[in-house]
C-alpha positions in Angstrom: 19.7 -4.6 -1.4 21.3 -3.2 1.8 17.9 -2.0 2.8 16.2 -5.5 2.1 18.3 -7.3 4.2 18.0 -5.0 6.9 14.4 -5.3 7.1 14.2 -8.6 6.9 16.6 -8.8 10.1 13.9 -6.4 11.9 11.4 -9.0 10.5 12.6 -12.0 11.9 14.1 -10.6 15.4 10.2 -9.4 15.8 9.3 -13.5 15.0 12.2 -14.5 17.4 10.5 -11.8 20.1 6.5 -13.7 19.0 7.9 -17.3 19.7 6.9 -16.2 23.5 3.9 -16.9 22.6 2.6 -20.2 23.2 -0.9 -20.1 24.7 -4.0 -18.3 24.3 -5.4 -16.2 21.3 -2.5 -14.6 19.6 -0.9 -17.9 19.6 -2.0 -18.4 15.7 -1.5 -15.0 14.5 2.6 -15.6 16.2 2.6 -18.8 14.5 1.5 -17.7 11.3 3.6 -14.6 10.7 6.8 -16.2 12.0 6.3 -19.0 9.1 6.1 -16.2 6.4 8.5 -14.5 7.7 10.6 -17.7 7.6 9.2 -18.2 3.8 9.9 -14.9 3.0 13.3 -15.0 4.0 14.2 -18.4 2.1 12.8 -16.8 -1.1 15.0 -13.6 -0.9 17.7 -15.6 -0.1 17.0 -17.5 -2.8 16.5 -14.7 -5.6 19.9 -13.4 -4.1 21.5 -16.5 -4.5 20.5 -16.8 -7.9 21.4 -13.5 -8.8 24.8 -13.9 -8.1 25.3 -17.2 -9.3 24.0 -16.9 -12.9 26.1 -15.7 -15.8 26.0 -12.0 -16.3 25.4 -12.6 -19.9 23.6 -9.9 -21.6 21.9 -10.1 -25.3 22.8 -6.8 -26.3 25.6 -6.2 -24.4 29.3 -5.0 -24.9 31.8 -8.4 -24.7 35.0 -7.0 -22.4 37.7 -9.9 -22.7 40.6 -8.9 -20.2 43.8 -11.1 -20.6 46.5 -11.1 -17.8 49.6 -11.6 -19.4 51.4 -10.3 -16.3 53.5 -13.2 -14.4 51.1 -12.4 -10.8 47.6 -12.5 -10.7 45.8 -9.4 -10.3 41.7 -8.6 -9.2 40.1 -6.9 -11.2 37.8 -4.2 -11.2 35.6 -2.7 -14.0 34.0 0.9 -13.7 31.6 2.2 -16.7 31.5 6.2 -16.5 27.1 6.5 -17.3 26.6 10.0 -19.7 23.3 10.5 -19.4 21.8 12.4 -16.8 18.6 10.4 -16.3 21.2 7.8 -14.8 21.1 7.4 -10.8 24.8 6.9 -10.8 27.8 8.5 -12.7 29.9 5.5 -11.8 29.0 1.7 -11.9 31.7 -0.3 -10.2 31.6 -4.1 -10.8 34.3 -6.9 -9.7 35.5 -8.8 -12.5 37.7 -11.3 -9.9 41.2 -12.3 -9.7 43.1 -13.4 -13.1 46.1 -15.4 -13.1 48.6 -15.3 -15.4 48.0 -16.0 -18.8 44.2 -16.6 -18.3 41.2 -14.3 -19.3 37.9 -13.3 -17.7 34.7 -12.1 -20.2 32.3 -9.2 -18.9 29.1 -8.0 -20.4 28.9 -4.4 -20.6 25.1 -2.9 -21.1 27.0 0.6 -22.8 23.6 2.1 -23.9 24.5 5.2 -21.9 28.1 5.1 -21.3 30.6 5.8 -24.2 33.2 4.8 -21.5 34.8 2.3 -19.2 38.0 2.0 -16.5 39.6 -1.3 -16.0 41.6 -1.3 -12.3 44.0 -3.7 -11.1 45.2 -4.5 -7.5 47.6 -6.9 -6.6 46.8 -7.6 -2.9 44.7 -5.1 -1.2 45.5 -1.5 -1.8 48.1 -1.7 -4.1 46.8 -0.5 -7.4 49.4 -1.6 -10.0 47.0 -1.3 -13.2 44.9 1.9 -14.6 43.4 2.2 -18.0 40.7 4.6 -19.9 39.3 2.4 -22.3 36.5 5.0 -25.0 33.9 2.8 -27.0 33.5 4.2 -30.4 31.5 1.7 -31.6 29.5 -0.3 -29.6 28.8 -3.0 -31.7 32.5 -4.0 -31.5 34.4 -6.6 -29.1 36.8 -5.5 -26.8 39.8 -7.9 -26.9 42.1 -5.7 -23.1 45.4 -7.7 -22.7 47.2 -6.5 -19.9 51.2 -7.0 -21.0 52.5 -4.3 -18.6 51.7 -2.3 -15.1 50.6 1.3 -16.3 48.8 4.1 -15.0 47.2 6.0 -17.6 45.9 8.7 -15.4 46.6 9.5 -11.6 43.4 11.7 -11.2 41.3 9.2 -13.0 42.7 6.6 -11.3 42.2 8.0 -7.4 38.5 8.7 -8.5 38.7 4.6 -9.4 39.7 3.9 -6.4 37.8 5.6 -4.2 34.6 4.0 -5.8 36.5 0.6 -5.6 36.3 1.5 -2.0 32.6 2.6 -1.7 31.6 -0.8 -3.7 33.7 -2.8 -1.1 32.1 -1.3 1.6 28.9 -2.1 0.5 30.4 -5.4 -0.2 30.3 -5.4 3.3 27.8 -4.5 4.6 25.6 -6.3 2.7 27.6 -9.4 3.9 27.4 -8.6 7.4 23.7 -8.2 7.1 23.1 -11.9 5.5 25.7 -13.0 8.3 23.0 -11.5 10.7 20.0 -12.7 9.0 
């Protein structure tokens, strides 16, 4: 997506550069590919938007219900560990959000090649006060996670957590710099 965004920035600087052109013969060719460029842009925008806005819901997916029964909120983040090798990526890191206390948050898990997921806490930035290993056995089962206590089940696991956490917040921003600039 990164890459998407940063073309259409090239895109529309070079239709910023073509609005000099108000007279003579390449006045309608300027016109014209500034207004698709325009169009172009609304629509990705728009597939982005709705991307991110729609339920993640998933017909044969995994149902992850985390419960917070912790008295501070913590944001959440869920990492599935892919066991295939025709995967592109070992690691899929996704942001569940921020739970309060005493409230839950559903995810939808497509485990067809992962056996495996990490749930990661934070309260505030880089404090990581939450680590499990969760194994799926069965796919075809619920997973009902409350979160009664802060516990790290693993160090190592949990420092190879966080440094994904990190790369999927850089991203994060990245990709949010390059909409800012589009």
């Amino acid at each position: 997506m990164f890459y998407l965004f940063f073309l259409l920035f090239i895109a529309l600087c070079a239709g910023l550069m073509l609005s000099v052109f108000r007279t003579g013969s390449f006045k309608t060719w300027a016109k014209a590919f500034r207004i698709f460029i325009v169009v172009a842009g609304i629509g990705i925008f728009t597939y982005y938007f709705i991307k991110k806005s729609l339920s993640t819901f998933r017909a044969d997916a995994l149902t992850v219900q985390m419960i917070n029964k912790l008295p501070f909120p913590l944001d959440f983040y869920l990492i599935k560990i892919n066991t295939e090798k025709d995967t592109p990526k070992v690691y899929e890191t996704g942001h569940v959000g921020n739970i309060r206390s005493n409230y839950y948050r559903i995810e939808y898990l497509d485990m067809t090649s992962s056996d495996e997921f990490w749930i990661a806490g934070f309260m505030g930035k880089k404090n990581m006060v939450y680590f499990s290993q969760h194994a799926v056995p069965n796919k075809n089962e619920d997973q009902i996670i409350e979160i009664q206590n802060y516990i790290n089940q693993s160090q190592k696991l949990s420092e190879i957590a966080g440094k994904q956490i990190e790369i999927l917040k850089l991203e994060n921003m990245k990709t949010a710099i390059w909409i800012t600039l589009d």
